[in-house]
C-alpha positions, -999 to 999 in steps of 0.1 A, spaced: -693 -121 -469 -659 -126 -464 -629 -137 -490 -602 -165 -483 -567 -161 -500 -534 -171 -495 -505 -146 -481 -483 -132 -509 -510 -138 -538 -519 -108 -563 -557 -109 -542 -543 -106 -506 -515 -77 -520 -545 -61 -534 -566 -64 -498 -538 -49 -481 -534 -17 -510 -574 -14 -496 -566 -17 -462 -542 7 -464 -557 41 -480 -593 33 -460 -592 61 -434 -587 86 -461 -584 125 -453 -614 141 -450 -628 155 -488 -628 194 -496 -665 196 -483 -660 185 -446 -627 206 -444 -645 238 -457 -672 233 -434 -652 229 -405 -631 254 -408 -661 277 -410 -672 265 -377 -639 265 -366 -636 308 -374 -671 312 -362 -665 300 -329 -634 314 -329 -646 350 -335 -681 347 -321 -679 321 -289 -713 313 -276 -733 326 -295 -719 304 -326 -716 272 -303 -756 281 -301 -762 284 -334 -741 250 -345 -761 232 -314 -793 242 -324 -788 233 -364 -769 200 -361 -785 190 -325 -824 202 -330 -824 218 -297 -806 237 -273 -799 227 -234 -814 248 -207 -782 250 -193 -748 247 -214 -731 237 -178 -742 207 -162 -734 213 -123 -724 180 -98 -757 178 -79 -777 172 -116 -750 151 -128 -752 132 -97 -792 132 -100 -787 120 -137 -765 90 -130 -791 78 -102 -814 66 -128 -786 42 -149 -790 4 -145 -771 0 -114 -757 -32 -125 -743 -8 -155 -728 12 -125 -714 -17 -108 -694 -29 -137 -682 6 -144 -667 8 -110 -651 -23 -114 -632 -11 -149 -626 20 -132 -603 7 -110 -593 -20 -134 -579 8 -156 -569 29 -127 -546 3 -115 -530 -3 -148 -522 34 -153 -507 41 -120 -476 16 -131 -468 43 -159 -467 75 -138 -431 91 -136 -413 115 -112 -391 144 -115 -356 138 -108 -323 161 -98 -291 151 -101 -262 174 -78 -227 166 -91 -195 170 -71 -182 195 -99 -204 223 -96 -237 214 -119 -270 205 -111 -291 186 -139 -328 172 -137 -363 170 -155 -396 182 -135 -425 162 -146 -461 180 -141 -498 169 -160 -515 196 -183 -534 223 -170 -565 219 -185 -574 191 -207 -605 190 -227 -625 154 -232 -647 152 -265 -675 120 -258 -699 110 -290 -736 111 -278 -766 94 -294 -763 58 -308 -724 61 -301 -722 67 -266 -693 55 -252 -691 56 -211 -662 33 -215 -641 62 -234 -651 86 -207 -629 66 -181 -600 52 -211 -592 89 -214 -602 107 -180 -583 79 -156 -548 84 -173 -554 123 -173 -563 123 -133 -533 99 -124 -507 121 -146 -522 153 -126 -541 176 -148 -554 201 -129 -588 204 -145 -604 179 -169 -634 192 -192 -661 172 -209 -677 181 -234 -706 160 -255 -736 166 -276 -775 168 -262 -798 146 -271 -830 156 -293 -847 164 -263 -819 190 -252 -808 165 -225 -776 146 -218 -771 106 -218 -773 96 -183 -746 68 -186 -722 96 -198 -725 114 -167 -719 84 -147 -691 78 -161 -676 115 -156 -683 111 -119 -669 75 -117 -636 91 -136 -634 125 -120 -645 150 -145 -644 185 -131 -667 203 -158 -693 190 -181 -711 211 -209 -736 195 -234 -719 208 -265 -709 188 -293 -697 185 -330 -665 203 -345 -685 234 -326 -675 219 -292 -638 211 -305 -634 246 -313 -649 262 -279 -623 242 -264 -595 251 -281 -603 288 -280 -623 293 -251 -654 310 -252 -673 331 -225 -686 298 -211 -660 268 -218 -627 279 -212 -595 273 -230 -577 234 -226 -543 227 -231 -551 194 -253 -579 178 -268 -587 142 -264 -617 113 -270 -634 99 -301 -655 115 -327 -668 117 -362 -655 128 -393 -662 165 -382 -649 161 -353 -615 147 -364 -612 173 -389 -619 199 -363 -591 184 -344 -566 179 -369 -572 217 -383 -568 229 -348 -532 205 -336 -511 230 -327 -532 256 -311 -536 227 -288 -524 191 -284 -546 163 -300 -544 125 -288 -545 110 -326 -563 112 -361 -582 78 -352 -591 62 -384 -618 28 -390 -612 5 -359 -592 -31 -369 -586 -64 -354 -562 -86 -363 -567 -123 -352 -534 -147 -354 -545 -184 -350 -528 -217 -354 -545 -250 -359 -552 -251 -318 -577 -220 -325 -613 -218 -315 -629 -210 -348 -667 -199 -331 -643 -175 -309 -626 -168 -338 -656 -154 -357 -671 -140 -330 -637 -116 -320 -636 -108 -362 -670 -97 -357 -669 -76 -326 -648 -50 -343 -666 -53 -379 -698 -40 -359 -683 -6 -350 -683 8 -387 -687 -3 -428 -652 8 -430 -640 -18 -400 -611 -42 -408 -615 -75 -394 -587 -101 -403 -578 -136 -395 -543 -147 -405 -541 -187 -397 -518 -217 -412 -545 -236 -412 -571 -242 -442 -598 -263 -416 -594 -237 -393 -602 -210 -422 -631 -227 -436 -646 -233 -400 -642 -195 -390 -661 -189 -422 -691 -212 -411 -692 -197 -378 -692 -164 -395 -725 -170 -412 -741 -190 -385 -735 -160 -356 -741 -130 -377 -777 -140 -378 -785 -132 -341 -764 -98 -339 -786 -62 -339 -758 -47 -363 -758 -76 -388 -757 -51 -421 -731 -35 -405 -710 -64 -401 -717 -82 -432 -705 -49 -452 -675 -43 -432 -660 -81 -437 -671 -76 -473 -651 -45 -479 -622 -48 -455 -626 -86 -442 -602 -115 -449 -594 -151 -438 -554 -152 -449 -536 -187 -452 -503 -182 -442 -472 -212 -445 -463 -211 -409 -465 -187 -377 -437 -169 -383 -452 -159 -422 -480 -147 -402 -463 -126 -371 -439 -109 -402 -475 -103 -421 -492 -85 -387 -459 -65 -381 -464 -55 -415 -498 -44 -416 -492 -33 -378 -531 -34 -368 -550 -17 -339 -559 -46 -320 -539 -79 -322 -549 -112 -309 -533 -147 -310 -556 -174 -309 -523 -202 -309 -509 -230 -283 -485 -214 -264 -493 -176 -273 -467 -163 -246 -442 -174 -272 -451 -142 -295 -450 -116 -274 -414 -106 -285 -422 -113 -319 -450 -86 -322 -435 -52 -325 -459 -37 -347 -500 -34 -326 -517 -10 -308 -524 -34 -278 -521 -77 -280 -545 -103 -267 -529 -134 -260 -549 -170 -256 -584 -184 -264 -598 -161 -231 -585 -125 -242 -607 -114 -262 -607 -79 -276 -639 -66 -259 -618 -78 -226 -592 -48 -229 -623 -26 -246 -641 -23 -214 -625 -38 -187 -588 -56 -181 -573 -17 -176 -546 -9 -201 -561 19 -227 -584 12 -255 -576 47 -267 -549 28 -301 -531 41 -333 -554 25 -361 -540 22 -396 -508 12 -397 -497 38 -375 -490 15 -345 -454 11 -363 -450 45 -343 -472 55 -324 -483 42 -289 -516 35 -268 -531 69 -249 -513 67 -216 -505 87 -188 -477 103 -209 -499 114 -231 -510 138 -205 -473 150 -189 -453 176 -203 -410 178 -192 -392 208 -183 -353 202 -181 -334 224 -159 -296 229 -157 -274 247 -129 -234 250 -137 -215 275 -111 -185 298 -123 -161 270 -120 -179 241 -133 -186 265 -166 -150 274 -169 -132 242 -183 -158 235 -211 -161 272 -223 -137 271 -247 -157 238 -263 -190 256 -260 -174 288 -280 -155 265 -305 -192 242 -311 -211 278 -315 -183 291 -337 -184 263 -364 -219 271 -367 -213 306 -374 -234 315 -341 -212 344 -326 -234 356 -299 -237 317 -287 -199 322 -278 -200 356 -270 -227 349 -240 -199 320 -229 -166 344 -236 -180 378 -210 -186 353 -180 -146 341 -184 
């Protein structure tokens, strides 16, 4: 189910070639469809988001809109110990993201100029949220929250209907719980495109956020720069750094809580420790028999699973920087010790009572993470994600007059005349 190698041997250079090149581009078939959709919608609005909903969906809402009062009908028949627990996270997350919100600042100086940076949310911002088997409510407040706190003026949610033409009722708890303005039962690369065109019903967004399938992503990559996109997200991964302290029943069970999202799932342990290894491995097979998505699992640790023997800790933090996973957790003695070692994760899990599911759902900082490999660059959704900065500069007649002459000599070397000619008639 699951192979055990040593770091630096030919079999774990070749696990990490496959880790690597696993979230593949979409083939020529899903971008040619897409992009069919895409130009329908674009050309046709409503009427092709009604034709895509009734052939990939089976049935068409009564109403494309979903008002408050129905949403607020909707949400009265969830579990309420599902809404309890949702509140809870809500202001879990909430209070994580206020920390990251920034202000404009001026700065007057005694010469004459005025500098500063005005810091404002997005206009419109359009939320995409899977329905079906992969309903997420927890995405709904990881992506609205951040959104709300930056300022965005007017967030829009758009996911598919049910068979039955309906929406998922935990969905629309969640919008209410994060602040949703709008909320239209639309879905696939169909919905992606209504938002970043508009349409006679779903207006036009700014940028285009949340999880989805492969159509989904390819609508969103086709359509990044017509609007902003949050990521490409590829296969989810966890990373798991344990020393000979580790749990290896939490072990297993952290491996195989990310292994269950998808048959292309990464799950890895890296640990200096050969008891340790085996043990996870035991645990492996002894838990996986009382888990719903057991098939799952077992063909995602097949495929993209390993148990990695590394020489020391410091092999292993230099092997996670390297492969620069999703989710990161370290399963060691004193794990506070790594956190300036890690440079390279999405977001880290330190100790034997972190486990990833804790930041999935409920601890507050974003679950929204750069997947493969892409971590060495890019950062968790945040409220930044959701700001855009406008500098501004004010210089009077005298504080322009003593650097004129560099400005027109810097625009001269470049050959730019009119640049110094704009500085030379205000002397």
């Amino acid at each position: 189910m699951i192979q055990v190698v040593r770091q630096g041997g030919e079999v774990a250079r070749d696990f990490v070639k496959r880790f690597r090149v696993r979230s593949e581009a979409a083939g020529k078939k899903v971008d040619a469809a897409v992009t069919e959709i895409l130009e329908a919608v674009k050309h046709h609005g409503d009427e092709a988001v009604r034709a895509y909903t009734l052939q990939f969906d089976g049935a068409l809402p009564e109403s494309v809109e979903i008002d408050r009062p129905q949403m607020e009908q909707l949400a009265k028949s969830c579990d309420p110990s599902f809404l309890s627990a949702l509140q809870k996270a809500a202001a879990n997350i909430e209070n994580f993201h206020a920390r990251q919100k920034q202000q404009s600042w001026l700065e007057p100086r005694a010469d004459g100029v005025i500098m500063g940076q005005r810091i404002r949310g997005l206009h419109r911002v359009g939320l995409y949220v899977p329905g079906g088997t992969a309903a997420y409510p927890s995405s709904v407040l990881m992506n609205a929250i951040p959104a709300k706190i930056a300022g965005v003026e007017e967030l829009v949610m758009v996911t598919p209907p049910g068979k039955d033409g309906r929406p998922n009722p935990n969905i629309l708890a969640a919008a209410l719980t994060a602040g949703i303005d709008r909320v239209f039962l639309v879905g696939g690369a169909q919905a992606v495109a209504a938002l970043a065109y508009g349409t006679e019903t779903i207006p036009k967004v700014d940028k285009i956020v949340g999880p989805g399938n492969i159509y989904v992503a390819t609508a969103k990559r086709q359509l990044y720069g017509i609007v902003d996109i949050d990521m490409i997200a590829g296969p989810s991964e966890i990373l798991v750094l344990a020393d000979e302290t580790a749990k290896p029943a939490y072990l297993a069970a952290d491996l195989m809580s990310q292994a269950e999202h998808d048959r292309m799932a990464s799950a890895i342990l890296l640990t200096t420790s050969e008891q340790i290894a085996d043990e996870t491995v035991k645990e492996l097979y002894r838990q996986i028999e009382a888990l719903s998505r057991k098939e799952i699992i077992e063909e995602s640790l097949d495929r993209f699973g390993a148990v990695i023997l590394c020489d020391n800790m410091e092999e292993a933090v230099s092997f996670a920087n390297e492969l620069a996973p999703e989710h990161l957790e370290v399963c060691a003695e004193n794990p506070m010790e790594y956190i300036g070692k890690i440079d390279n994760a999405g977001s880290v899990f330190l100790g034997n009572f972190s486990p990833e599911p804790l930041g999935d759902y409920f601890a507050g900082p974003n679950h929204v993470l750069p997947t493969s490999g892409t971590a060495r660059f890019f950062s968790p959704l945040s409220v930044d994600s959701f700001l855009k900065k406008s500098s501004f500069i004010y210089y009077t007649k005298e504080a322009l007059q003593p650097v004129s002459a560099d400005i027109m000599k810097l625009a001269e070397t470049e050959g730019l005349t009119a640049h110094a000619n704009s500085i030379q008639v205000r002397q």
